[in-house]
C-alpha positions in Angstrom: -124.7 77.8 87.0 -123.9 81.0 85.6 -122.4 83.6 86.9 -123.7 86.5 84.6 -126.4 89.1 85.5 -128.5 91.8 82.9 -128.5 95.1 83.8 -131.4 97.7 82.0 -130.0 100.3 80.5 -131.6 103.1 79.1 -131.3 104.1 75.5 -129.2 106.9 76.1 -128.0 106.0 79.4 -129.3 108.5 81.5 -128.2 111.5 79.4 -128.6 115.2 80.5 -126.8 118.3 79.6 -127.5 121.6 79.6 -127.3 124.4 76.8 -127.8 128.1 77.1 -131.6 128.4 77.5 -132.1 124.7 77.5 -131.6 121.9 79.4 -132.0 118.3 77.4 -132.7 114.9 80.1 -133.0 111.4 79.0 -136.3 110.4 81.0 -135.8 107.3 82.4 -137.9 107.3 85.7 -141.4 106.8 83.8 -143.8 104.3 81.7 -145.3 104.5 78.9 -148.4 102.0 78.3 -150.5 102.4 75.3 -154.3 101.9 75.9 -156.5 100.6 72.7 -160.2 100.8 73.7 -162.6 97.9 72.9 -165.1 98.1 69.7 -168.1 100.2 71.9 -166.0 100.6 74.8 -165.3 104.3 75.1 -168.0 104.9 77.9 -166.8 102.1 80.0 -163.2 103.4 79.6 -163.6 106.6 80.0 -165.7 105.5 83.2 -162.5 103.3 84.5 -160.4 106.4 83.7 -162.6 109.2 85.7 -163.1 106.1 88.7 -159.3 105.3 89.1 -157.4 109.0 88.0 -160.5 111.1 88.3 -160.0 113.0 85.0 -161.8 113.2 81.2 -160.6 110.5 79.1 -158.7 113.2 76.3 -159.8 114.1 73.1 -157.3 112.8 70.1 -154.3 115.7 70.0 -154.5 116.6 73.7 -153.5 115.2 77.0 -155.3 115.1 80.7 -153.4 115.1 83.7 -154.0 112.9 87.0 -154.1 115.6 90.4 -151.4 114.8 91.2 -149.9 115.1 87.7 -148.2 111.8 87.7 -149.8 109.9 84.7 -150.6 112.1 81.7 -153.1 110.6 78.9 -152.4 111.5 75.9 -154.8 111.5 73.4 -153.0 109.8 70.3 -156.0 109.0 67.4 -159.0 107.6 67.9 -159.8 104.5 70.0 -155.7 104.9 70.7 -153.9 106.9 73.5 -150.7 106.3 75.6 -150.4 106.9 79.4 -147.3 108.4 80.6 -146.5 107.8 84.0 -144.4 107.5 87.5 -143.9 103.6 88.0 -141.0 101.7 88.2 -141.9 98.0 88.9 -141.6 95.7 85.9 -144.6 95.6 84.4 -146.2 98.6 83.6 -149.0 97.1 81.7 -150.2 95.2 84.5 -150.1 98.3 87.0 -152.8 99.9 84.4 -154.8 96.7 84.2 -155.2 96.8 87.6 -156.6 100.3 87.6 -158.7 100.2 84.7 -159.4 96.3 84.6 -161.0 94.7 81.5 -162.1 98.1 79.9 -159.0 98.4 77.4 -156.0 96.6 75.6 -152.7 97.6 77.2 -149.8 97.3 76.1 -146.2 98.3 78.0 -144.4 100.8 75.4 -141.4 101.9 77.5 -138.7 99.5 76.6 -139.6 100.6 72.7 -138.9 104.2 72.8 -136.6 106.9 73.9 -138.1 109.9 75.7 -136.7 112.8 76.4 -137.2 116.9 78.3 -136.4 119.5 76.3 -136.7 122.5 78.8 -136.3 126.2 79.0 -136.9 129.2 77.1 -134.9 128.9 74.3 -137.0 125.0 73.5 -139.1 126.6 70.7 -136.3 128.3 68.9 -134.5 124.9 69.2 -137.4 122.8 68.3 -138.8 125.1 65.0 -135.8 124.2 63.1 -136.0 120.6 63.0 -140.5 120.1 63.3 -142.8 121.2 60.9 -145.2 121.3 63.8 -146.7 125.0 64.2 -145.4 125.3 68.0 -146.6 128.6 68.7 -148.5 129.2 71.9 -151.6 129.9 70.3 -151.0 126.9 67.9 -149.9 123.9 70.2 -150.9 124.8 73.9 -149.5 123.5 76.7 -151.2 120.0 77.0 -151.2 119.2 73.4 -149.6 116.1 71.7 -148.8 115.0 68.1 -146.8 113.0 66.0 -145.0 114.5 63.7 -141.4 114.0 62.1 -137.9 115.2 63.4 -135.1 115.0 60.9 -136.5 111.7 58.8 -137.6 110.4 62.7 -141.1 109.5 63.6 -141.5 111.7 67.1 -144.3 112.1 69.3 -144.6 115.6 70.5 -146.4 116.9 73.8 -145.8 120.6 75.5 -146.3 119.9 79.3 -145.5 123.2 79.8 -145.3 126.6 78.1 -141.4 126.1 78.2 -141.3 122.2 78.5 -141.8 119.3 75.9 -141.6 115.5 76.3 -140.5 113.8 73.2 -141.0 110.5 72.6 -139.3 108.7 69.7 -138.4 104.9 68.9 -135.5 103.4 71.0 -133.4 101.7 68.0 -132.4 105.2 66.3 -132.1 107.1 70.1 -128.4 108.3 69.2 -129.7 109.5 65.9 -132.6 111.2 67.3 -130.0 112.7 70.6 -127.5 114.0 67.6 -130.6 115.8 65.9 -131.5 117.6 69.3 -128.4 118.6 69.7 -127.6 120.2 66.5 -130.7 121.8 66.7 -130.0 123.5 69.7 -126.4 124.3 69.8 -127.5 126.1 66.2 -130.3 127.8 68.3 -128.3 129.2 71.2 -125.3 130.2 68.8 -127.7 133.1 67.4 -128.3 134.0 71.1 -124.5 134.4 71.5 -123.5 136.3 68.4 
């Protein structure tokens, strides 16, 4: 019998470092499920959701948070969002079967993307160089979400916070999309310094 185990490892295992005005963290603590609802479903999911989390099912481009704040929906197109949230058994998938039972088609999404905190108040100046994404205030909210594109990279985009976004982006280019980041800031805070 062999003697070899597998270890997970995250994409960018467990990156964090911190920049003038911005601190950049591999997430690697959450799941991310994606939720398809059934043709004429949408009243029976959005009851499951209300029932088991006991908030609004979201509109597409925004997100709604449990309480407790940990699972955020987020609203990706129509008939289509992701949940983002604390679990760390195995199977994601089957944790949000079991709170929302038959009323969607889940799928576990962790394991296929990167995701990523971009924090502090230097984020926006950072983030405006490299999205084409309006991220003003006024524009993108805090509890809005969108895919857009990050340096020829296919990104989803949600502000949890005025001075905190979650970017999620697909796990085989996750150095690529790390490099990006980090141009973009260090760019970004050398202005602040000169």
């Amino acid at each position: 019998m062999s003697e070899l185990s597998l270890k997970a490892v995250s994409p960018l295992n467990g990156y964090h470092r911190d920049f003038i005005g911005i601190s950049l963290t591999e997430i690697t603590n959450k799941a991310l499920v994606s939720i398809a609802t059934p043709v004429g479903g949408e009243v029976k999911l959005a009851s499951a959701i209300k029932k088991s989390f006991n908030i609004k099912m979201p509109e597409v481009g925004f997100s709604a948070n449990s309480e407790n704040e940990d699972a955020v929906f987020l609203g990706m197109q129509p008939d289509l969002m992701f949940v983002y949230f604390d679990h760390s058994a195995d199977s994601a998938d089957t944790f949000i079967s079991q709170q929302l039972k038959n009323c969607g088609y889940y799928s576990d999404q962790t394991d296929s993307w990167v995701m990523v905190s971009l924090t502090g108040p230097m984020v926006r100046c950072a983030l405006e160089r490299i999205c084409s994404l309006d991220l003003h205030p006024e524009a993108f909210p805090s509890g809005k979400v969108s895919r857009t594109v990050m340096e020829h990279l296919g990104v989803i985009i949600y502000r949890a916070t005025p001075d905190k976004f979650i970017l999620f982006s697909a796990r085989s280019s996750a150095r690529s999309f790390l490099h990006a980041l980090e141009i973009s800031i260090i760019n970004a805070t050398e202005q602040v310094e000169k």
